[in-house]
N, C-alpha and C positions, 0 to 999 in steps of 0.2 A: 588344433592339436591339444590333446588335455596337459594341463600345466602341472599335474605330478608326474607323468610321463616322462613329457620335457625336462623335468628337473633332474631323476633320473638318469635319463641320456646325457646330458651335462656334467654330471659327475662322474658319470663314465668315460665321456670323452675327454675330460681333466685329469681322472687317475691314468688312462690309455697315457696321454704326452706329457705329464710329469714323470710317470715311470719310463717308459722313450728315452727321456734326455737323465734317466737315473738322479732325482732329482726328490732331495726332501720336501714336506710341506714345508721347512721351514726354510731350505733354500728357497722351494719356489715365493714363502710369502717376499721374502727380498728381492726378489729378480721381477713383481709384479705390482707392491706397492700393498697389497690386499694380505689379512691379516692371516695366520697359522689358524684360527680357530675355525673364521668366516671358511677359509680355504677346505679346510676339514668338513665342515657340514654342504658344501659344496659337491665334495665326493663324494657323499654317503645318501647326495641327493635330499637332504632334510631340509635347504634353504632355496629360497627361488631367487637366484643374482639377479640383480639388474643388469639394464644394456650397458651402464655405465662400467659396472666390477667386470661384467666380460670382457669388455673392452680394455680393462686396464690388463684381466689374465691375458686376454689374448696378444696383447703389445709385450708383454714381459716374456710371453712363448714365441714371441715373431711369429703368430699363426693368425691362417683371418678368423673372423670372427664367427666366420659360419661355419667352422671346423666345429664347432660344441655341438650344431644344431642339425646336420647331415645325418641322414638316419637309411638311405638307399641310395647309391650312387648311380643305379640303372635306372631308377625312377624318371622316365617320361615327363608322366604328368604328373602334379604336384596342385591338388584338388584344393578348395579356399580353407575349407577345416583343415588340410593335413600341414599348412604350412605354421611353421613356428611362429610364434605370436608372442610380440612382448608389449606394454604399456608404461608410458610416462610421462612424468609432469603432470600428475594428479589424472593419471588416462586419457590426459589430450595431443598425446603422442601416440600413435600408434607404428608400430614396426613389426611386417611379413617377407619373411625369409622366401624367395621364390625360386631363386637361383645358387645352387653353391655346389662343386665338384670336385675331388680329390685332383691334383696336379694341376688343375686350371686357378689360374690367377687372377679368378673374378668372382664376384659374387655380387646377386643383384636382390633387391628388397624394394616394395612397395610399402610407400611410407601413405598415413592420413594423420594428417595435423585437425585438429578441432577450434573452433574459433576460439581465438583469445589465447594460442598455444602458443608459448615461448619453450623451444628448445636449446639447452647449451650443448654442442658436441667438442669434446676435449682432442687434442689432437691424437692420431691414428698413428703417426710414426712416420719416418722420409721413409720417400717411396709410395708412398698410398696416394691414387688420383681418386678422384671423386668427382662424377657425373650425375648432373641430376636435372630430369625433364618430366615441368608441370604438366599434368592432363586434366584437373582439376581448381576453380579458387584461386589464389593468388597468394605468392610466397616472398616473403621479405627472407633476405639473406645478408648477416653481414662476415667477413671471412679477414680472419686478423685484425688487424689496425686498419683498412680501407674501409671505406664508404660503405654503403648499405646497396643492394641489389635488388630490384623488384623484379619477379617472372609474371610471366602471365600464360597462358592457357599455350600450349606448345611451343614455349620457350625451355631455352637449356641452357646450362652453367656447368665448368668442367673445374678443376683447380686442383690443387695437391693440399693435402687433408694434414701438415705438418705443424698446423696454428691452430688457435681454437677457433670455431665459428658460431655465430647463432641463428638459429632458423624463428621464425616467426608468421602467424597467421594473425593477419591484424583484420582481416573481415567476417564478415558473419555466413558465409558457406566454410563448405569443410574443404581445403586444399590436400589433393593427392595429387602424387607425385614419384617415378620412379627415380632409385639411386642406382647405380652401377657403382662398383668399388674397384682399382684396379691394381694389385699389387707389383710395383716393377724392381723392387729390392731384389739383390739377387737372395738375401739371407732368408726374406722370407717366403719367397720362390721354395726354397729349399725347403724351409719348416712346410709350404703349401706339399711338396713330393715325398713327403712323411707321414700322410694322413693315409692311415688307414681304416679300413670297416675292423 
């Protein structure tokens, strides 16, 4: 998906649920952590957010994350270009949106990590589980204050996304691996039966 597009549609879908819940930039910068200006050039589509800023908008809106990125709710199939595509950690993260539907409470993304990737994911909020099953490489995970978790090649990890975690690829293939997200909050249930086209 072309990444002025996306950006675009991002801003759009930010003014769409700011204006929703009648809601200034400058209340929503307090309700989200992210700044009145950043937040502004966001809407007007002129800045390309990170997974991280979306995630802080999308927890301060109680909305998933793939609320910004949804662009046909009838869509079927969901072709490797058409799916939203973000980069990090110097592009040794990558992140494709596969999954995401107005009133369902799930969304799913294929993740590739690139050797030597260290990812930090910030927590998502209570109520968010997070499923994730390697098909690719080997995936070091550590999730709060416990120990460190190794997958391997069709293994799977489930947990509640309320801590921070780190993800890491400590070998030299590229590890992929699908996430499912599951939101069971009722509040954000609610913000999920808000999303419209």
């Amino acid at each position: 998906m072309d990444k002025n597009f996306l950006s675009v549609q991002i801003g759009q879908r930010l003014r769409f649920h700011r204006q929703q819940r009648q809601l200034s930039l400058e209340e929503l910068a307090d309700l989200t952590g992210v700044s009145k200006p950043m937040l502004g050039q966001i809407e007007r589509g002129t800045s390309n957010p990170t997974v991280a800023v979306l995630w802080k908008i999308a927890a301060g809106l109680q909305i998933p994350f793939a609320s910004f990125l949804i662009k046909d709710p009838s869509i079927k199939i969901l072709r490797k270009d058409e799916q939203p595509f973000f980069q990090e950690d110097n592009n040794l993260f990558e992140t494709y949106n596969t999954f995401a539907s107005p009133g369902i409470p799930v969304e799913i993304y294929r993740i590739r990590m690139l050797p030597g990737c260290k990812h930090i994911s910030a927590p998502t909020g209570i109520g968010v589980l997070k499923s994730i099953t390697v098909h690719s490489g080997h995936l070091s995970i550590e999730i709060g204050e416990e120990n460190g978790h190794t997958l391997e090649i069709g293994d799977s990890i489930s947990f509640d996304s309320d801590t921070n975690h780190v993800y890491r690829n400590h070998a030299d293939e590229v590890c992929e691996f699908t996430m499912s997200i599951y939101y069971s909050s009722p509040q954000i249930q609610t913000g999920l039966g808000n999303v419209k086209k």
